[in-house]
N, C-alpha and C positions, 0 to 999 in steps of 0.2 A: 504494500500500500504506500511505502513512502517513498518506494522509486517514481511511480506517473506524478507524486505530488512535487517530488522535486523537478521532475521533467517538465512540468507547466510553472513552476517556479523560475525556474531556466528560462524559458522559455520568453516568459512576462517580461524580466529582466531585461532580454535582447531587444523586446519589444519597445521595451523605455526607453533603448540607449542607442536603437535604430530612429524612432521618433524626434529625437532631441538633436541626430544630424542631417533626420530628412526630413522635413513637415508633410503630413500625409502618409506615408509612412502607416503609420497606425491601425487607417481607415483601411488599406490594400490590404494590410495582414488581418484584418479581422473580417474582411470580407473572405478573403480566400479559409482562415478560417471556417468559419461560418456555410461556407459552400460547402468543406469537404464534412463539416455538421450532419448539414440536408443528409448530403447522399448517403451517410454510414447508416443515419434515422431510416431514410426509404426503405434501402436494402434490409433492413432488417424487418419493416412490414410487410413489404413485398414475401420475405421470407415466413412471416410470422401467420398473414391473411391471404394468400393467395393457395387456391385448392390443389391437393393434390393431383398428378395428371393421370389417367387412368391406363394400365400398360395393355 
């Protein structure tokens, strides 16, 4: 458990100190963030709600 927390802690950190010598910065990583969010959520309803196929 303390490995992914330190991995987005990391991560944060870069995030700050990418921001502070690009402006905007931010908003691109947390979009791109955020997309690959969507997709892992989808894939996993897709996986969760979608019927099985009949052989």
């Amino acid at each position: 458990m303390a490995a992914p927390l330190a991995a987005q802690a990391g991560g944060w950190l870069g995030l700050r100190l990418a921001s502070r010598l690009l402006p905007g910065a931010a908003a691109l990583a947390a979009a791109a963030g955020n997309t690959a969010a969507a997709e892992r959520l989808a894939a996993r309803a897709v996986g969760a709600y979608r019927p099985a196929r009949a052989r």
